[in-house]
C-alpha positions as CSV (number, residue, x, y, z in Angstrom):
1,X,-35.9,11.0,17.3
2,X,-32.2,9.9,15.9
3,X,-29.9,12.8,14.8
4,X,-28.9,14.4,11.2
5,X,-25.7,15.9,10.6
6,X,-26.1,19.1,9.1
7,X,-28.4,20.0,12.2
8,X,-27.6,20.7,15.6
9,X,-31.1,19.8,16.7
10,X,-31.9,23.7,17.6
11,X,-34.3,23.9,14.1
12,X,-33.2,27.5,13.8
13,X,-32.0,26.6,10.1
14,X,-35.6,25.4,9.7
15,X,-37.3,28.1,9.3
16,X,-41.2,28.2,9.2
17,X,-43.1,25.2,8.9
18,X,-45.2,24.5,6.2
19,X,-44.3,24.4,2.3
20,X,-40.9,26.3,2.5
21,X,-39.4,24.4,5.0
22,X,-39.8,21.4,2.9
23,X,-38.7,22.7,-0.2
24,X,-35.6,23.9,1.5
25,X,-35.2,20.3,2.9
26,X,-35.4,18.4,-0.4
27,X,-33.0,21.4,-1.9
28,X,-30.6,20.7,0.7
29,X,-31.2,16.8,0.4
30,X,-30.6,17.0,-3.5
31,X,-27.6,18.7,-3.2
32,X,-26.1,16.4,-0.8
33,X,-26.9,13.7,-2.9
34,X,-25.4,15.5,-5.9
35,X,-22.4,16.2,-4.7
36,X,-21.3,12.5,-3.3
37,X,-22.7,11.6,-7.1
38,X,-19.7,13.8,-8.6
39,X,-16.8,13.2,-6.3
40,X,-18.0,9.3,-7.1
41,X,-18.6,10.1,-10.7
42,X,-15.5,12.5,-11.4
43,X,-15.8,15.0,-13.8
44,X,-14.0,12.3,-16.3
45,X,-15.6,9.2,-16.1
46,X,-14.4,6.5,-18.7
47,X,-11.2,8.3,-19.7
48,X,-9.5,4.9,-19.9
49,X,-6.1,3.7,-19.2
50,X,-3.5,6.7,-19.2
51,X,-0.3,6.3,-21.2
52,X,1.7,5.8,-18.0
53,X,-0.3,3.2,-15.6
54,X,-1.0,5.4,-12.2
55,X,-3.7,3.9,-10.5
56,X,-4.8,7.3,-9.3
57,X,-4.6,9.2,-12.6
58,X,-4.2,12.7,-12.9
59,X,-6.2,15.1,-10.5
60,X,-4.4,18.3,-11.6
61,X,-6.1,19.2,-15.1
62,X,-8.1,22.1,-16.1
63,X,-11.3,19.9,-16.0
64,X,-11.4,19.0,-12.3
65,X,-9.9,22.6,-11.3
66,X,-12.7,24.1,-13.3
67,X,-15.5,21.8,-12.0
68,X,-14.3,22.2,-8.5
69,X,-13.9,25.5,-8.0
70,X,-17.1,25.6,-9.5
71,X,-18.8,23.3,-7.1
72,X,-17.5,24.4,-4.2
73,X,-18.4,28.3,-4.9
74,X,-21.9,26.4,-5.2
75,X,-22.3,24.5,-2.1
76,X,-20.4,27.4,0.0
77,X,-23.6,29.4,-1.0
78,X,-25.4,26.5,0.1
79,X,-24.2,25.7,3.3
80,X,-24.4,29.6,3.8
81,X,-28.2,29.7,3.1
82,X,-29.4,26.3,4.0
83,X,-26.8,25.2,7.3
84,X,-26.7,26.3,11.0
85,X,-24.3,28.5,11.8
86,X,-23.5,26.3,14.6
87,X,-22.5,23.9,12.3
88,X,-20.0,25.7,10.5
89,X,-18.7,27.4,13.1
90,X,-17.2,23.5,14.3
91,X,-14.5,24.0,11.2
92,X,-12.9,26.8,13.4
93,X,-11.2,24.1,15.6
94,X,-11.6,21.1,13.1
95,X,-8.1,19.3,13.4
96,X,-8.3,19.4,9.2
97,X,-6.5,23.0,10.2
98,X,-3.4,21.0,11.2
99,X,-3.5,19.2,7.9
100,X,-3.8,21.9,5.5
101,X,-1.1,24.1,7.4
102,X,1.0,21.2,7.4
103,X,0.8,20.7,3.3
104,X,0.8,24.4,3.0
105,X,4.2,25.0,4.9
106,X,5.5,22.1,2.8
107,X,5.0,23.8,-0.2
108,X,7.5,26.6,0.8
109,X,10.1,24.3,-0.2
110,X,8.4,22.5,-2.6
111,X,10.0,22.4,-6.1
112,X,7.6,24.3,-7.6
113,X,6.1,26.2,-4.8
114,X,3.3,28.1,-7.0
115,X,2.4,24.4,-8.5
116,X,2.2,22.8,-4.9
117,X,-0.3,25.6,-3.8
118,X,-2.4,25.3,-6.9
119,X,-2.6,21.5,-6.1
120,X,-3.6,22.3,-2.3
121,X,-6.1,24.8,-3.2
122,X,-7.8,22.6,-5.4
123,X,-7.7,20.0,-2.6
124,X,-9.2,22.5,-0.2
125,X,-12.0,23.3,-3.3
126,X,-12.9,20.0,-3.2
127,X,-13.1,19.6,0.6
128,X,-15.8,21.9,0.4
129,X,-17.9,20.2,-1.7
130,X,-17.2,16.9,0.9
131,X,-18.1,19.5,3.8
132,X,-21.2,20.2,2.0
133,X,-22.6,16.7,1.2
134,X,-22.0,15.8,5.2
135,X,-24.0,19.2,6.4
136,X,-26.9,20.0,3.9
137,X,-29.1,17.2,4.8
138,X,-31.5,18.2,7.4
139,X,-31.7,15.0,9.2
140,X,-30.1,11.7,8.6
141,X,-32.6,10.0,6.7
142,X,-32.4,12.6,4.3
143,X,-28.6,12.1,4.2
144,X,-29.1,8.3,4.0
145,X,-31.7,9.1,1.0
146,X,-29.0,11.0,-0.7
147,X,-26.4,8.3,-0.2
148,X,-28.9,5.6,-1.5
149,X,-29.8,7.7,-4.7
150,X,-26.5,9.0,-5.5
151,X,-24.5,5.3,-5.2
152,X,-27.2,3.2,-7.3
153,X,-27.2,6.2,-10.1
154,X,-23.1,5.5,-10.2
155,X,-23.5,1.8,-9.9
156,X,-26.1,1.4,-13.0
157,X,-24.4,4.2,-15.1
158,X,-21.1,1.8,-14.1
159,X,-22.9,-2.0,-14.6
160,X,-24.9,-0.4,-18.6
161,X,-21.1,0.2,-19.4
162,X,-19.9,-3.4,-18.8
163,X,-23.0,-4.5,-20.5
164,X,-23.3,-1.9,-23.5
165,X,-19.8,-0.7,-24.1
166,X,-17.7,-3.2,-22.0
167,X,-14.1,-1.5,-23.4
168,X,-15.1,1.5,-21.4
169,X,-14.8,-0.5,-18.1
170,X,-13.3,-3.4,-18.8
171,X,-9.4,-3.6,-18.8
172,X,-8.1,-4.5,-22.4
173,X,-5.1,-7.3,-23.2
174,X,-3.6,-4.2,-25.8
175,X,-0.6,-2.1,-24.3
176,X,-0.2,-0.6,-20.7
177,X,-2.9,-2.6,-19.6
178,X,-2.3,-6.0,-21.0
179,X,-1.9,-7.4,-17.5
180,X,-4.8,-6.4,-16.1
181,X,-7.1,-8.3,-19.2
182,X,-10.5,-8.7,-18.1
183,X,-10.4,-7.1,-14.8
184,X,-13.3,-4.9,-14.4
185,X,-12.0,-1.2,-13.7
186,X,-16.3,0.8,-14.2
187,X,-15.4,4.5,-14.7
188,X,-11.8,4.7,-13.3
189,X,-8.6,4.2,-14.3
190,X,-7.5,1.2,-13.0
191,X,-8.7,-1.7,-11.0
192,X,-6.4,-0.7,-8.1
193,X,-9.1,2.7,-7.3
194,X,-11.7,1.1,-8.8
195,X,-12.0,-2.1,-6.3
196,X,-11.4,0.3,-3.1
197,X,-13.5,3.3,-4.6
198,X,-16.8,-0.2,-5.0
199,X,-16.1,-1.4,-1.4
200,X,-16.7,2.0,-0.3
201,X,-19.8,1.8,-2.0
202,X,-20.9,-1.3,-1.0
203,X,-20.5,-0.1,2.7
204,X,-22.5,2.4,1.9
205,X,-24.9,-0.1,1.0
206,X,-24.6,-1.7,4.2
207,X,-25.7,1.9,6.1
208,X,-28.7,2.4,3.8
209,X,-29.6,-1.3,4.6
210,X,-29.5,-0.9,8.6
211,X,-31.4,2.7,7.7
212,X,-34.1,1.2,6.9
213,X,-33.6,1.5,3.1
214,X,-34.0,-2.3,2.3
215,X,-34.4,-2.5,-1.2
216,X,-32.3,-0.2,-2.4
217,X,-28.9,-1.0,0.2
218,X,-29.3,-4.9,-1.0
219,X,-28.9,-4.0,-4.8
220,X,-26.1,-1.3,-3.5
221,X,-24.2,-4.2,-1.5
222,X,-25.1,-6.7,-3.8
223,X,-23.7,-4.7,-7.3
224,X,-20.9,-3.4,-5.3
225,X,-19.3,-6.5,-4.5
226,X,-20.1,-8.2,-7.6
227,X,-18.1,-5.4,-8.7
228,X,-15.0,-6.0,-6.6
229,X,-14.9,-9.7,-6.9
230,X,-14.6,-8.7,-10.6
231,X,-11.8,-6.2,-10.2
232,X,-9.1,-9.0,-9.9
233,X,-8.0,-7.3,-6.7
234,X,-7.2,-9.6,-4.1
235,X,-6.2,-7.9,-1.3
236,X,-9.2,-5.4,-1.4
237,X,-11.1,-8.2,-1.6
238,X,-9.8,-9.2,1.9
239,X,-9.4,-5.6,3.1
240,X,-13.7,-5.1,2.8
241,X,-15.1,-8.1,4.8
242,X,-12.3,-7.5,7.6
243,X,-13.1,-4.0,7.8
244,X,-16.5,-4.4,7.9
245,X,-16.7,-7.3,10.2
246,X,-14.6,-5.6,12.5
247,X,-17.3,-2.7,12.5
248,X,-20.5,-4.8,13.0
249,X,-18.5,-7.6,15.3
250,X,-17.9,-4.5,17.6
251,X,-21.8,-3.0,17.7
252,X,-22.8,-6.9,18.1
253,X,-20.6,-7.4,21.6
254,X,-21.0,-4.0,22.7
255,X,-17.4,-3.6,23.0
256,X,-15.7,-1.3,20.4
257,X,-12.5,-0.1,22.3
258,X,-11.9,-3.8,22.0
259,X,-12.4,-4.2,18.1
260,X,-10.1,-0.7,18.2
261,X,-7.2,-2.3,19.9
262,X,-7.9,-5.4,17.3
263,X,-7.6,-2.8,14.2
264,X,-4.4,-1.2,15.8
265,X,-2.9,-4.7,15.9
266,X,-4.0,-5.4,12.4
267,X,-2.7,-1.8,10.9
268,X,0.9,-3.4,12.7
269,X,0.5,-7.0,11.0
270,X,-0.5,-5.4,7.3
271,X,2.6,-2.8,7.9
272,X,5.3,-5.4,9.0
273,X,3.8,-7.9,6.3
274,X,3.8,-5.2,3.2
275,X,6.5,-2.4,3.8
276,X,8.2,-3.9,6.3
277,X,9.9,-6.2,4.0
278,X,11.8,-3.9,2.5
279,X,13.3,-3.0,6.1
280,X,13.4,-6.8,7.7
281,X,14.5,-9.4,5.5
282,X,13.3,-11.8,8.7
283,X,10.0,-10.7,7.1
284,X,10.7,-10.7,3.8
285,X,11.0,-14.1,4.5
286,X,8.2,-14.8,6.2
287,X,5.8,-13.1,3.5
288,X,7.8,-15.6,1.0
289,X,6.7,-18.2,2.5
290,X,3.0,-16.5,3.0
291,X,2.2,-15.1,-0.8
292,X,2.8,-16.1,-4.1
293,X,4.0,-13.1,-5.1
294,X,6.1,-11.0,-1.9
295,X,6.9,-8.1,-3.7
296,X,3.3,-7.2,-4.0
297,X,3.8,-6.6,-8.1
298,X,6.8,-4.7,-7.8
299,X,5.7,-2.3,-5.4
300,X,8.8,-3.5,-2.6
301,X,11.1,-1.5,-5.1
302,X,9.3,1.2,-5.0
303,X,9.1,1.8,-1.5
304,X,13.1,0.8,-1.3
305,X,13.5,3.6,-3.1
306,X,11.2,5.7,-0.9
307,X,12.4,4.9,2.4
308,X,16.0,5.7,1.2
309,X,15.2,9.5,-0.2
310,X,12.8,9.9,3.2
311,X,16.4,9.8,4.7
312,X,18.4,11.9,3.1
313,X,15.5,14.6,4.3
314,X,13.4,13.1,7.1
315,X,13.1,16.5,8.8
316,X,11.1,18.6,5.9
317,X,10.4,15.7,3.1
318,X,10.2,17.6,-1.0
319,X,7.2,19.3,0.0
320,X,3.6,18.9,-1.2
321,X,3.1,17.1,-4.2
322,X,6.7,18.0,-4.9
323,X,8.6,14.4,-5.0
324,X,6.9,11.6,-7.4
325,X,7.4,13.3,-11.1
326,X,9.6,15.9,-10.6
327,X,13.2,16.3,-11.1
328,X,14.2,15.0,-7.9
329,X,13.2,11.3,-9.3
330,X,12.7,11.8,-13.1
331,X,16.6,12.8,-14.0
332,X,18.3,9.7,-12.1
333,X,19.3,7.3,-14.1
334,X,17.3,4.2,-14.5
335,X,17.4,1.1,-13.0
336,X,17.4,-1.6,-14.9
337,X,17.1,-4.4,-12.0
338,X,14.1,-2.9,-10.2
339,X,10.6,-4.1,-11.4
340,X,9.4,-0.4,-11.7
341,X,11.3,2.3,-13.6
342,X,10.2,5.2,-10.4
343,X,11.2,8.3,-12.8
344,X,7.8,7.8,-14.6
345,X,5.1,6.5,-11.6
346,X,3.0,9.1,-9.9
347,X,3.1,8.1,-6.3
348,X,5.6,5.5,-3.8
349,X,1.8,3.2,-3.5
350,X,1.7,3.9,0.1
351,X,0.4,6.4,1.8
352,X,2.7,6.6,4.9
353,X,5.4,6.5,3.0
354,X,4.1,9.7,0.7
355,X,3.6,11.1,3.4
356,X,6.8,11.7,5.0
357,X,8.5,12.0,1.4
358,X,5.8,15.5,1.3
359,X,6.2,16.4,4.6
360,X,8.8,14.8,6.7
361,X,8.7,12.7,9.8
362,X,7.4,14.9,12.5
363,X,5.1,16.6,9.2
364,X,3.4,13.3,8.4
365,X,3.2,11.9,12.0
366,X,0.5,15.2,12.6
367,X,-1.0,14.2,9.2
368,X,-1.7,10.9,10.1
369,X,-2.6,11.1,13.4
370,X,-5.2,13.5,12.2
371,X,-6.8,11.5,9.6
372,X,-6.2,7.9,10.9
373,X,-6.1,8.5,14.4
374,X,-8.1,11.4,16.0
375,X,-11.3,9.5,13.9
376,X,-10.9,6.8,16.0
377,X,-11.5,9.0,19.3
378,X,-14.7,11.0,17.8
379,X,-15.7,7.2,16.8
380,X,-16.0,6.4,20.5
381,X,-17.4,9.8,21.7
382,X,-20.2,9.5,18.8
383,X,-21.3,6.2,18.9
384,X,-22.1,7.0,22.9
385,X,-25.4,8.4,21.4
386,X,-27.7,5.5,20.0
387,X,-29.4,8.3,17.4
388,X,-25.5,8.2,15.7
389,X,-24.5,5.0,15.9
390,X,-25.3,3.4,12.5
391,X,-23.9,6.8,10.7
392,X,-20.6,6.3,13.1
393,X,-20.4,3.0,12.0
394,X,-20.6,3.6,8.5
395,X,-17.5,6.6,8.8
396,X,-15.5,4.0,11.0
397,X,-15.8,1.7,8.2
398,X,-14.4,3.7,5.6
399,X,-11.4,4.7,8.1
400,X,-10.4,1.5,8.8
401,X,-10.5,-0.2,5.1
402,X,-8.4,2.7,3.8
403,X,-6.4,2.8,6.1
404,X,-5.2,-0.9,5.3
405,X,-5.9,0.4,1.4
406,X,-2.9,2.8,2.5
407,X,0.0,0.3,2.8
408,X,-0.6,-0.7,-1.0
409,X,-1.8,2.7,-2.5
410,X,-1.5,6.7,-1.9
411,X,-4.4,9.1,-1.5
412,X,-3.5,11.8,1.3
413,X,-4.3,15.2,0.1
414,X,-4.6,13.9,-3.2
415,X,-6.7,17.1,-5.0
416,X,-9.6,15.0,-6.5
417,X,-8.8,11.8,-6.5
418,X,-12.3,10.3,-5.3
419,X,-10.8,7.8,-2.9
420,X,-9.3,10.5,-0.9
421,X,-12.6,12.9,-1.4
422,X,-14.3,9.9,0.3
423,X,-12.0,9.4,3.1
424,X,-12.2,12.6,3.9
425,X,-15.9,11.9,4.0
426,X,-15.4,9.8,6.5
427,X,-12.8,11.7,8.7
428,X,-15.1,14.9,8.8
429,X,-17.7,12.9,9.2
430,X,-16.6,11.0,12.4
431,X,-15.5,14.7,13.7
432,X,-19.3,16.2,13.1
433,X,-21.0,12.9,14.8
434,X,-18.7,13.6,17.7
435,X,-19.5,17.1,18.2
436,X,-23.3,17.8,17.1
437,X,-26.7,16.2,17.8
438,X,-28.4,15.2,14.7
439,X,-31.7,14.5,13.7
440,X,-33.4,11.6,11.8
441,X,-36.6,11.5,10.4
C-alpha cells in the first residue's frame, strides 16, 4: 500500500469502519481540494491590470485578510477533527519556525511595525490553509483526486474566459499594459505570475498523470502549457521543461544526489547570468552577447539599486515588508536614466535580493536555506520510500522551478500571493514526506 500525507499509517484518525469513516474521508478530501482551488483561484480573480504594473499585485487588502482568516479558522477546525495528532504535532520542530521568527524579529524595526505584523499574520493565516490542503486527505489518492479536481476547475473557469470574455485574461494594447498586447495573463495580474502560477499547474498535471489519473492529468498538462506558451514569457517557458526534466531524468537513472548537484550548478549559472550582471561587467558582457535584451526588461536597474541599499544595512535589512513602497524608496528623487522609476514598483523582482533588503544577510541566509535548501534534504530522505516517490517528485519540482522563478521575480513570505502559497506547498510538503508514512489507496 503507498502512503497519504495527512496519515501516519496508525488509522487512529479513522475511526470506525463502515459509512462514517467514509464520509469523513470524502469531507476531508473535499476540503483539500477546496482549499488548493482558492489559494489557485484568489479571492479576486480577473481584477485586471492594476494602475501601477506589479506582477504580484496587492496581497494586503481587506478581501484576502477577510477570506483568510476566514479559511484558516475553517481548516484549523478541520485538521483538529479530521487529522492525527501525530501529524500536527511535526509543526512543533518544522524549520517554517525559523522563518516566521525571522520575519517577525524584522518587523521590530520595520517602518511601520504594526503594518509589518499585520502582513505576517496574514501570511501565517494563509499557511494554514496550505497546511491543511497537504494533511486532510486520508491517503494519497485522495490528495491526488483533490489536486486533479481542483486544477481542471481553475483551468476551464481560466480557458471560458479567453474564449467568452477574452479582456478578462487577455493583456490589452490600452495603458500600463500596452506592452504586454495579446499575452495571455487567465485570472491574474500579469503574465509574469500567471506563466509560473500555469507551469505549476501543469506539473501538477504530470503527478496526477503518473497517479494513475490519465485522462484528467493529460488535459491538466496539455491546457497548462498551452497556457504558458501563450503567456509571452520566455524564460518560464525554459524554466518548466528544465525543472521538470531534471526531476524525471533523476527517478529514470536512479541517481538523484546527481541531478541535485546539477540543479546547484544551474541555481549558480541562472544567478551569475541574471543578477550577476549588475555586479560583474565580465558578465554583463557575456549575457550581451547571449540575449537580445541583457537587462532582462529593465529589471538590472532595479536590482542596482537593491544591492546598493542591502549595503548601507546588510546586518538587519528595513524589516518585513518594510522596503519596496515606503518612504525609504518613494521620497528619493527620480531617476530619469534608469528604465524603472523604483519609488512606485512593489518588489526588487528577485527573491534573494528581497530577501536580504527584509531581513539582512545572516536573516535571509536562514530564510533561504530553509525554503530552498533544507527541501532538498527531506527530498532525499522521502523519496527512499517507493510509496512517496511520485508525491516527492512532484514537491521537488515545484522547489526547483521557483527557485530559478526567483532570480526574475519576488514571492518569499509574500501574504497571499498564490505563487508563494504554492511554494510553500511544496516546502511543507517535502518536510511531511520526509517525516511520515503515508497511505494510498
Amino acid at each position: 500500500m503507498t502512503v497519504g500525507i495527512g496519515e501516519t499509517g496508525s488509522g487512529a484518525a479513522a475511526g470506525a469502519a463502515g459509512a462514517p469513516v467514509d464520509s469523513a474521508r470524502l469531507a476531508a478530501a473535499l476540503l483539500g481540494g477546496f482549499g488548493l482551488f482558492i489559494i489557485v483561484l484568489t479571492f479576486q480573480p480577473f481584477a485586471g491590470v492594476p494602475d501601477t504594473p506589479e506582477p504580484g499585485g496587492s496581497t494586503g487588502n481587506l478581501v484576502n485578510q477577510i477570506g483568510y482568516v476566514s479559511l484558516a479558522m475553517v481548516y484549523l477546525a478541520a485538521m483538529l477533527r479530521l487529522s492525527e495528532r501525530a501529524v500536527l504535532a511535526q509543526l512543533r520542530t518544522s524549520s517554517w519556525i525559523i522563518v516566521f521568527m525571522v520575519a517577525a524579529l524584522s518587523s521590530g524595526w520595520a517602518q511601520e511595525p504594526d503594518a509589518s505584523l499585520r502582513g505576517l499574520l496574514l501570511t501565517g493565516f494563509a499557511m494554514v490553509v496550505v497546511v491543511g490542503i497537504l494533511v486532510l486527505p486520508r491517503r494519497e489518492r485522495d490528495f491526488a483526486g483533490a489536486v486533479a479536481t481542483a486544477t481542471l476547475a481553475v483551468l476551464l473557469l481560466v480557458y471560458a474566459a479567453l474564449l467568452l470574455a477574452p479582456q478578462l485574461a487577455i493583456h490589452g494594447s490600452e495603458g500600463v499594459e500596452g506592452g504586454h498586447a495579446g499575452d495571455w495573463r487567465g485570472h491574474l495580474t500579469h503574465k509574469n505570475l500567471a506563466a509560473p502560477m500555469f507551469s505549476i499547474l501543469t506539473m501538477f498535471g504530470i503527478y496526477c498523470w503518473r497517479m494513475g489519473l490519465r485522462l484528467r492529468g493529460l488535459a491538466i498538462i496539455g491546457l497548462g502549457t498551452l497556457f504558458v506558451l501563450n503567456s509571452g514569457s520566455k524564460t518560464t517557458m525554459g524554466f518548466l521543461p528544465v525543472a521538470v526534466g531534471l526531476v524525471l531524468l533523476g527517478r529514470a537513472i536512479g541517481r538523484p544526489r546527481l541531478i541535485l548537484m546539477a540543479h546547484g550548478g544551474l541555481v549558480l549559472l541562472i544567478a551569475a547570468l541574471t543578477v550577476g550582471t549588475v555586479l560583474s561587467p565580465t558578465l554583463r558582457g557575456l549575457v550581451t552577447g547571449l540575449i537580445s535584451d541583457p537587462t532582462f526588461t529593465g529589471r538590472d536597474d532595479i536590482w542596482r539599486f537593491a544591492s546598493a541599499r542591502i549595503a548601507d544595512r546588510p546586518w538587519l535589512g528595513y524589516g518585513y515588508l518594510s522596503f519596496w513602497q515606503t518612504p525609504v524608496v518613494t521620497t528619493l528623487e527620480e531617476n530619469f536614466e534608469a528604465n524603472w522609476d523604483v519609488r512606485g514598483i512593489g518588489s526588487g523582482h528577485n527573491s534573494y535580493l528581497d530577501a536580504m533588503l527584509m531581513f539582512g544577510i545572516p536573516g535571509a541566509v536562514l530564510v533561504i536555506f530553509c525554503l530552498m535548501v533544507l527541501p532538498l534534504r527531506n527530498y532525499l530522505r522521502a523519496e527512499r520510500d517507493p510509496t512517496r516517490r511520485r508525491l516527492a517528485d512532484l514537491f521537488l519540482m515545484i522547489v526547483i522551478f521557483m527557485t530559478y522563478v526567483g532570480m526574475l521575480e519576488s514571492f518569499f513570505l509574500n501574504r497571499a500571493d498564490p505563487l508563494w502559497l504554492l511554494f510553500a506547498l511544496a516546502v511543507f510538503g517535502l518536510e511531511f514526506a520526509s517525516r511520515l508514512r503515508t497511505r494510498g489507496a
